[in-house]
N, CA, C and O atoms as CSV, one atom per row, in Angstrom:
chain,resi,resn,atom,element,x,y,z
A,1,UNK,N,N,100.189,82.879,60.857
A,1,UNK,CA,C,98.844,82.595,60.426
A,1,UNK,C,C,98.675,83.068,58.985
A,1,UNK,O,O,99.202,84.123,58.635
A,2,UNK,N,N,98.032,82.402,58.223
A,2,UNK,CA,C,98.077,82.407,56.497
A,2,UNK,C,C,96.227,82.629,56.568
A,2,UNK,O,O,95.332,82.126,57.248
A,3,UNK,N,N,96.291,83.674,55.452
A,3,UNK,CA,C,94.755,84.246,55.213
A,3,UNK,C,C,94.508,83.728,54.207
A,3,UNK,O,O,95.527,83.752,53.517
A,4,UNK,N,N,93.701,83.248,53.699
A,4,UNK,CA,C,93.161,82.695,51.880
A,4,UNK,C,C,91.743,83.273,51.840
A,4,UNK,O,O,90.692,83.081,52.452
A,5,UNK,N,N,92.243,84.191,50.697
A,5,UNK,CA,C,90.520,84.580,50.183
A,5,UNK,C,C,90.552,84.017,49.235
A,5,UNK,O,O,91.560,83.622,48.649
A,6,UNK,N,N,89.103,83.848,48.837
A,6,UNK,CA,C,88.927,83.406,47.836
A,6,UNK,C,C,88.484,83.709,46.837
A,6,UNK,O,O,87.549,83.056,46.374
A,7,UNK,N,N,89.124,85.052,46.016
A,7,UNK,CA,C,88.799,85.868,45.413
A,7,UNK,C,C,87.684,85.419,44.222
A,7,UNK,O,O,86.695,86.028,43.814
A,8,UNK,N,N,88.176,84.269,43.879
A,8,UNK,CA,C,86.996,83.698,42.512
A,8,UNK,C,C,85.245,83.787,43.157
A,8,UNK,O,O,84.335,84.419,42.622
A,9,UNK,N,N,85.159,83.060,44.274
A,9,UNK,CA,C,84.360,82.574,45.086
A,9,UNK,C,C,83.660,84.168,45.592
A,9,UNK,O,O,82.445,84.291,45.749
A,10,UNK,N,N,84.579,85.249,45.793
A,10,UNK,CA,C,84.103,86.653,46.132
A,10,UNK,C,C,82.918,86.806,44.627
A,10,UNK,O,O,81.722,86.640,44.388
A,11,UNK,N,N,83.894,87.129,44.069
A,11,UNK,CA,C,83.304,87.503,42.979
A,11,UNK,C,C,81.986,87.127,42.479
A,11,UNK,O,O,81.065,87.837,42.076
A,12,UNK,N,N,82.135,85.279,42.639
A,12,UNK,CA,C,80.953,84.866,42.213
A,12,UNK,C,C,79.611,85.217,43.186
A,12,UNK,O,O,78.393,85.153,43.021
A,13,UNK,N,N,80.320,85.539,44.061
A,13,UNK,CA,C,79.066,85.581,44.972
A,13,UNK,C,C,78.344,87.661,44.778
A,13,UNK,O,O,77.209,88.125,44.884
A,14,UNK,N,N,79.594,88.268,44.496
A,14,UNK,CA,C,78.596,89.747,44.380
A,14,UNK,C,C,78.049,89.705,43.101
A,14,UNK,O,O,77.232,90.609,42.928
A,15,UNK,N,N,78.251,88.801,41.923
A,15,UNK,CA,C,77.564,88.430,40.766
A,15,UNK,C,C,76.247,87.961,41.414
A,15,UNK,O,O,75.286,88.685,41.153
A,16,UNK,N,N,76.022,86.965,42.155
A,16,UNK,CA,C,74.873,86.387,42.515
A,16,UNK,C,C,74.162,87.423,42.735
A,16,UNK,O,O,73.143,87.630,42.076
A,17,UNK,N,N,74.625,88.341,43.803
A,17,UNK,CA,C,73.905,89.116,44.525
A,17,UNK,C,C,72.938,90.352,43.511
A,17,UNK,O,O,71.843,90.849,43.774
A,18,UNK,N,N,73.970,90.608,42.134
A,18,UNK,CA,C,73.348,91.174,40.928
A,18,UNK,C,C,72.388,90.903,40.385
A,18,UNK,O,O,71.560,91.593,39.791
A,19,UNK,N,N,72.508,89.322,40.670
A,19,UNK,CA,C,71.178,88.293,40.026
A,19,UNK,C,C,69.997,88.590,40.884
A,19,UNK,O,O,68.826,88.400,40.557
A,20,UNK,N,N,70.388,89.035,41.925
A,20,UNK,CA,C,68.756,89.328,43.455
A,20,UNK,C,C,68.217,90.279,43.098
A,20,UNK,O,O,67.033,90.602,43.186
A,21,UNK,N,N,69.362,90.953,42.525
A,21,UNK,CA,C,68.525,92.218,42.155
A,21,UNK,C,C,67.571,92.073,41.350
A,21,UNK,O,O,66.416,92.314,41.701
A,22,UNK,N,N,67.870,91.667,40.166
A,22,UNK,CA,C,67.086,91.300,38.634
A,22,UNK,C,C,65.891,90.683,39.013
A,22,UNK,O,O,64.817,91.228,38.760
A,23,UNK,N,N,65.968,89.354,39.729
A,23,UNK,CA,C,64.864,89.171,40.518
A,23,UNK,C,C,64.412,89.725,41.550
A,23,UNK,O,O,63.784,89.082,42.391
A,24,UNK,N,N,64.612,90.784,41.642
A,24,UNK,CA,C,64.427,91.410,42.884
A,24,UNK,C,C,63.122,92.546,42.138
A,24,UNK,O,O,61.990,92.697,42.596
A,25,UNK,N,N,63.709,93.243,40.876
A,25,UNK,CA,C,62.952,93.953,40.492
A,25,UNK,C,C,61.853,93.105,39.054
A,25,UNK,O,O,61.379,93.715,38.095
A,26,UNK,N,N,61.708,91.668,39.325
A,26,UNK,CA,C,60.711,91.473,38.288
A,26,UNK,C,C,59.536,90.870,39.182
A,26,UNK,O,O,58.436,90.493,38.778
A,27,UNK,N,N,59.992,90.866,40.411
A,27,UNK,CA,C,58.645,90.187,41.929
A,27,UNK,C,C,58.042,92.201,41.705
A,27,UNK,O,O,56.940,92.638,41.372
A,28,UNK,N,N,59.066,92.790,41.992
A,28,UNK,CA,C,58.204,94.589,41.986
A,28,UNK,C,C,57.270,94.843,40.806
A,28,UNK,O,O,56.226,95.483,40.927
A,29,UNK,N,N,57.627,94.395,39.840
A,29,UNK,CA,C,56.623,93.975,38.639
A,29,UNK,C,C,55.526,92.988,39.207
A,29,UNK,O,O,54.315,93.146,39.051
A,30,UNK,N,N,55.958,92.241,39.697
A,30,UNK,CA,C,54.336,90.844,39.806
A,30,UNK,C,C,54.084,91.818,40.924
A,30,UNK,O,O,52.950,91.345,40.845
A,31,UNK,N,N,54.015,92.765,41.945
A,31,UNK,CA,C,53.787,92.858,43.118
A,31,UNK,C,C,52.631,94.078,42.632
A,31,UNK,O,O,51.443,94.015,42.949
A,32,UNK,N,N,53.177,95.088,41.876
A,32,UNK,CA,C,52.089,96.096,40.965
A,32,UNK,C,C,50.909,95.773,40.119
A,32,UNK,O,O,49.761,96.217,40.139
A,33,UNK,N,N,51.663,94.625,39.153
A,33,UNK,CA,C,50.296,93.463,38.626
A,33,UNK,C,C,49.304,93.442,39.665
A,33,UNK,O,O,48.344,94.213,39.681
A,34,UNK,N,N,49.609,92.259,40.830
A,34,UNK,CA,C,49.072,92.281,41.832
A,34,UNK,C,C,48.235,93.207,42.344
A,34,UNK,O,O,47.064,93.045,42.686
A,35,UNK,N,N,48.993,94.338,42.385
A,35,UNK,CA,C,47.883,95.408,42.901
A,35,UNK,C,C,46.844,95.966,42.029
A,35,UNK,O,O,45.671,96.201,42.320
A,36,UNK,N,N,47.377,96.119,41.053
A,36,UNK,CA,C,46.497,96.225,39.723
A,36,UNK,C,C,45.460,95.923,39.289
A,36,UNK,O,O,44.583,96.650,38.824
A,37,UNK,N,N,45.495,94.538,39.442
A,37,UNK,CA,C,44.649,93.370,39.339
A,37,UNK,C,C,43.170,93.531,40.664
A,37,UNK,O,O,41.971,93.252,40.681
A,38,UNK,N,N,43.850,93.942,41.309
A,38,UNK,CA,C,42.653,94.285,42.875
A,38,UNK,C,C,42.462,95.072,43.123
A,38,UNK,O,O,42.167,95.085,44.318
A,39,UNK,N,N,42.395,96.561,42.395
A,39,UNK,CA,C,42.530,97.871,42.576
A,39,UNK,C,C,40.880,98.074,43.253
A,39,UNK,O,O,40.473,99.105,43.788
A,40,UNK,N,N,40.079,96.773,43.056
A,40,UNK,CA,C,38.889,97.189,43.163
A,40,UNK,C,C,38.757,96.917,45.224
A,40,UNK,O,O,37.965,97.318,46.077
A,41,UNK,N,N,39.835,96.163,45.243
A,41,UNK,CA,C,39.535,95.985,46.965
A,41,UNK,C,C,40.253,96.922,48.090
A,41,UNK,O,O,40.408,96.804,49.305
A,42,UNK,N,N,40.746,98.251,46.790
A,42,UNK,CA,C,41.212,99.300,47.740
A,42,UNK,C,C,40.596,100.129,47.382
A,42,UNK,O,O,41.162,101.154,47.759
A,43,UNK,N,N,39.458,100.443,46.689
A,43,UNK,CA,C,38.202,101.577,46.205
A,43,UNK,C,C,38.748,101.862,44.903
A,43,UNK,O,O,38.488,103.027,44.602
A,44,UNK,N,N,39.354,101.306,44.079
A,44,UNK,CA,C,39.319,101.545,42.776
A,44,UNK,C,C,40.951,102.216,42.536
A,44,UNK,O,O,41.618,102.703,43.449
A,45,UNK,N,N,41.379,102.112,41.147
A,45,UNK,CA,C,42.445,102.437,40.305
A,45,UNK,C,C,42.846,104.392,41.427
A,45,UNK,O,O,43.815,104.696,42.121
A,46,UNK,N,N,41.633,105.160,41.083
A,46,UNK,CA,C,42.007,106.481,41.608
A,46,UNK,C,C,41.701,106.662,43.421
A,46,UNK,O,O,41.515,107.764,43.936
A,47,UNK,N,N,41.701,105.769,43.950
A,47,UNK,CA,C,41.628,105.893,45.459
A,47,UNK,C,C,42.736,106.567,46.397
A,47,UNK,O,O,43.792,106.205,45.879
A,48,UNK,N,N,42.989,107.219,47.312
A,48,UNK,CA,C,43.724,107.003,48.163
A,48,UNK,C,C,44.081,106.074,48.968
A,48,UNK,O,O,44.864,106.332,49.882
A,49,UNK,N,N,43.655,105.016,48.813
A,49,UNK,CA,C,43.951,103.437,49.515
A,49,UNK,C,C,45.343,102.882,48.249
A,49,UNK,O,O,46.535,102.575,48.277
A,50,UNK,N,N,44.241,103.022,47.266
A,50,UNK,CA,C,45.148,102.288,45.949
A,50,UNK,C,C,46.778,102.798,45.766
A,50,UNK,O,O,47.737,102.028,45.715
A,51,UNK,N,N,46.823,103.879,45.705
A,51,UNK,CA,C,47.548,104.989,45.924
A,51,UNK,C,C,48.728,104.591,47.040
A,51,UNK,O,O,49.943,104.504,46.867
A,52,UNK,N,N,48.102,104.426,47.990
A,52,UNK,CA,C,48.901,104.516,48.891
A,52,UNK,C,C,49.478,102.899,48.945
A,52,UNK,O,O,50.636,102.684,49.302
A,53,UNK,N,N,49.002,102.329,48.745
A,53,UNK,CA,C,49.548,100.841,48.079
A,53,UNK,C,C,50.443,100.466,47.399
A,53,UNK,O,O,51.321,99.627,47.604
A,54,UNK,N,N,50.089,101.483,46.058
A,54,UNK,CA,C,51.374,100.854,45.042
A,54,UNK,C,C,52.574,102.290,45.594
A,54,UNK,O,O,53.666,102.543,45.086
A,55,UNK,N,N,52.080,102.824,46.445
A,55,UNK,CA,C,53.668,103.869,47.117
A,55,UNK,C,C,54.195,103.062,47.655
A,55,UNK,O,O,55.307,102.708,47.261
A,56,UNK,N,N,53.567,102.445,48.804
A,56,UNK,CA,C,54.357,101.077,49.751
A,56,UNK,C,C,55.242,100.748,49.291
A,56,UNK,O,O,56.407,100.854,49.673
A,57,UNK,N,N,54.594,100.051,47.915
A,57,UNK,CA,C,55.490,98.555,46.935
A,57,UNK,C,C,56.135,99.271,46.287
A,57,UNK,O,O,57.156,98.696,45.909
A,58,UNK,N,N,56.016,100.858,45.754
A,58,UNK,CA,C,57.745,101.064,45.337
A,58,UNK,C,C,58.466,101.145,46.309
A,58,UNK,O,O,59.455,100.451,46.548
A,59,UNK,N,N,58.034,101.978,46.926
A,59,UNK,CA,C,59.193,102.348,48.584
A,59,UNK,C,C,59.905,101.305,48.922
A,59,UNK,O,O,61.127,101.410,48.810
A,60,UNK,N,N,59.454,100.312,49.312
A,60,UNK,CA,C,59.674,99.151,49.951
A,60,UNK,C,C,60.887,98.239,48.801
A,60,UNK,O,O,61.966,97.837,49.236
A,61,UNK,N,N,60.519,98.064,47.543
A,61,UNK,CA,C,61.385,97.852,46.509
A,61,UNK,C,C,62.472,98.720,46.565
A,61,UNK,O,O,63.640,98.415,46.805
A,62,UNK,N,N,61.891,100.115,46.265
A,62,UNK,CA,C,63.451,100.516,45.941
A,62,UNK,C,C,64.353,100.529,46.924
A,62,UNK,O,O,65.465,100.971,46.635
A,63,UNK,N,N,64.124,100.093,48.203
A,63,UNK,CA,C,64.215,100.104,49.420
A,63,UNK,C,C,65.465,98.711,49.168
A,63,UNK,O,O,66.683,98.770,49.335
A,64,UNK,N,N,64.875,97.883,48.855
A,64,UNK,CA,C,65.409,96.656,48.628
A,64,UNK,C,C,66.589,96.820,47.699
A,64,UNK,O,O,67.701,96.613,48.185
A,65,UNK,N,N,66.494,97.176,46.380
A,65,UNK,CA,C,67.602,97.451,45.681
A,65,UNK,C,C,68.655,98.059,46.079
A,65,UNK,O,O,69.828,97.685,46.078
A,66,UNK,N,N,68.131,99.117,46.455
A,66,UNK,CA,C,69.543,99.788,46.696
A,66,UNK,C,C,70.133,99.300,47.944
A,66,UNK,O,O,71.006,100.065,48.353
A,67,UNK,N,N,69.949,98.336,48.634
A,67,UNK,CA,C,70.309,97.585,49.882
A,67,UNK,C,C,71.203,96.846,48.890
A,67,UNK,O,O,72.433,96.798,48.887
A,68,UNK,N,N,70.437,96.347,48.148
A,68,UNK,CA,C,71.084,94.733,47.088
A,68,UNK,C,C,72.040,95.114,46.350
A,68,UNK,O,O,73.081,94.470,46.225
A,69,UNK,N,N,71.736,96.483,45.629
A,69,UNK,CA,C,72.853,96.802,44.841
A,69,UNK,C,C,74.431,97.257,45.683
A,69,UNK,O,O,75.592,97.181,45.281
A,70,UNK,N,N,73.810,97.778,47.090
A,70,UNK,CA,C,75.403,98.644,47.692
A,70,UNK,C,C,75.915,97.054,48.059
A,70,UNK,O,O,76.966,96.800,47.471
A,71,UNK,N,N,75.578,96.305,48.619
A,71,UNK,CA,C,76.419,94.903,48.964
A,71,UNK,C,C,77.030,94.372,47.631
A,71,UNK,O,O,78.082,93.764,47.826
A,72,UNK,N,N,76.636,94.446,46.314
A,72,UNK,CA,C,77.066,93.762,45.357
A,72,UNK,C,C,78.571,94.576,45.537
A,72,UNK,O,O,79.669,94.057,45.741
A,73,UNK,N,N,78.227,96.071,45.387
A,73,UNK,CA,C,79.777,96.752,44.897
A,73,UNK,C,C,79.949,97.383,46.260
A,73,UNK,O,O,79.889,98.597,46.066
A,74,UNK,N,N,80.101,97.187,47.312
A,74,UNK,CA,C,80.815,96.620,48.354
A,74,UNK,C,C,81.745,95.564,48.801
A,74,UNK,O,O,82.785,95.637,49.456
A,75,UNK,N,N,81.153,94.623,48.314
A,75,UNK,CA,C,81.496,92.880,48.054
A,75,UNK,C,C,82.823,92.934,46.896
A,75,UNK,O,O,83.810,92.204,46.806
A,76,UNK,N,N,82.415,94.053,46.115
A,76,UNK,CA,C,82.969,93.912,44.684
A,76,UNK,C,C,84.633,94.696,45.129
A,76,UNK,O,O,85.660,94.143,44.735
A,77,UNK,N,N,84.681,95.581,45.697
A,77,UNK,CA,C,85.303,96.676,46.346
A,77,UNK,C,C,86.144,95.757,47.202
A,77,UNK,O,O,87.169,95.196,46.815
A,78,UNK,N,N,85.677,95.674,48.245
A,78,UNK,CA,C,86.558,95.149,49.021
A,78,UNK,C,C,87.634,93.803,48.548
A,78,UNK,O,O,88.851,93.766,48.726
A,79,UNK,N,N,86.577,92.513,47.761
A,79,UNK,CA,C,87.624,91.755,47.088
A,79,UNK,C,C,88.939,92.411,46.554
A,79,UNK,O,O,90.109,92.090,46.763
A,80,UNK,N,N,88.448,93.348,45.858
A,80,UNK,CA,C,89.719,93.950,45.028
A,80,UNK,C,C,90.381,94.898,45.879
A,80,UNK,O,O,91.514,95.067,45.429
A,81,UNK,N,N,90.192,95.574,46.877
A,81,UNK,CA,C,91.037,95.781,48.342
A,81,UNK,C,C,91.924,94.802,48.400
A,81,UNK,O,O,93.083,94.854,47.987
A,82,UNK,N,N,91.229,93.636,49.065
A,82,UNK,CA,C,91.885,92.670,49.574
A,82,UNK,C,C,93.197,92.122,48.246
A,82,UNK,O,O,94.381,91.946,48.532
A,83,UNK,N,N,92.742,91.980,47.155
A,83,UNK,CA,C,93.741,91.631,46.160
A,83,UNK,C,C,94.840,92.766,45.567
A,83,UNK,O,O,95.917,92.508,45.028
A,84,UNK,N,N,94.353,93.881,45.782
A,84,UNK,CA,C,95.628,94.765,45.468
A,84,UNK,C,C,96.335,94.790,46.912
A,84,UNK,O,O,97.557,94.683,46.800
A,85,UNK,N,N,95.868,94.907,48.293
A,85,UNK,CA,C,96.804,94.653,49.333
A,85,UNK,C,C,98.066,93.396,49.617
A,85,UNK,O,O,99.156,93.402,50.190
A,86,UNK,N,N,97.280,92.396,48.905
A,86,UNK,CA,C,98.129,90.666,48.965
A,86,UNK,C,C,99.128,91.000,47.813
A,86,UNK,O,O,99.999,90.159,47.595
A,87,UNK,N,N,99.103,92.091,47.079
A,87,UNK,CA,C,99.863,92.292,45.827
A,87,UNK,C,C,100.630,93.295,46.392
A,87,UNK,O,O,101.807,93.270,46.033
A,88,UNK,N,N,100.378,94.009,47.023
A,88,UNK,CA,C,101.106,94.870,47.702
A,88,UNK,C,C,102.393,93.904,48.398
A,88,UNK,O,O,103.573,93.889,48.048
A,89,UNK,N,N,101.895,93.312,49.223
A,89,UNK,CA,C,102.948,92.380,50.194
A,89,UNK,C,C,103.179,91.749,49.678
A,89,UNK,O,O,104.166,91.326,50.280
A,90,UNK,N,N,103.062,91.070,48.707
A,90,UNK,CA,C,103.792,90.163,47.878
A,90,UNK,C,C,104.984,90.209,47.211
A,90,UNK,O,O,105.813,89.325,46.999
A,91,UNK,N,N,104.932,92.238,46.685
A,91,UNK,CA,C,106.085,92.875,46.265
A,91,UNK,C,C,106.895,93.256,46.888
A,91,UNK,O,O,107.911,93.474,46.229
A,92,UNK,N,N,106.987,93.498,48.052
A,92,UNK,CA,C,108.084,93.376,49.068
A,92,UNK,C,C,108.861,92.598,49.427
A,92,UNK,O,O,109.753,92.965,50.191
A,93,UNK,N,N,108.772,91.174,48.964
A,93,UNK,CA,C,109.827,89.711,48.747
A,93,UNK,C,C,110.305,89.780,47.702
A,93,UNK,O,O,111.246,89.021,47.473
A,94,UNK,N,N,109.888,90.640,46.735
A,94,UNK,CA,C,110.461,90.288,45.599
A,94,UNK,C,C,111.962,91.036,45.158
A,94,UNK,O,O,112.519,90.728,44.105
């Protein structure tokens, strides 16, 4: 049985996943706007409602990133596992 990764195809894809991030953290920007913008329908800018709002939306963000970021260099890691191992066995025919 013959394995084919597809190391290009790895790659491109924990690149993508870099890209989620980027968009990942400019929605955490519109999401603070957002709250910003309505501070008046949680009792104002200094409330404990308000407060506890824009804690959520970091929590919850940074929550997200660092989910997004460990899969990128996970993804990133293991490809190159997998390619120094096939290099490994490869040198043993030779």
């Amino acid at each position: 049985m013959q394995i084919h990764y597809a190391t290009a195809a790895i790659a491109d894809a924990a690149h993508q996943i870099e890209n989620a991030s980027t968009m990942t953290e400019q929605n955490h920007e519109k999401s603070l706007q957002t709250a910003q913008a309505n501070a008046d329908n949680f009792g104002g800018h200094g409330s404990d409602a308000f407060q506890q709002v824009i804690n959520v939306i970091n929590q919850k963000y940074a929550e997200s990133q660092a989910t997004i970021r460990r899969a990128s260099v996970v993804l990133m890691q293991a490809n190159e596992s997998m390619t120094h191992a096939d290099g490994q066995s490869a040198g043993q025919y030779v």
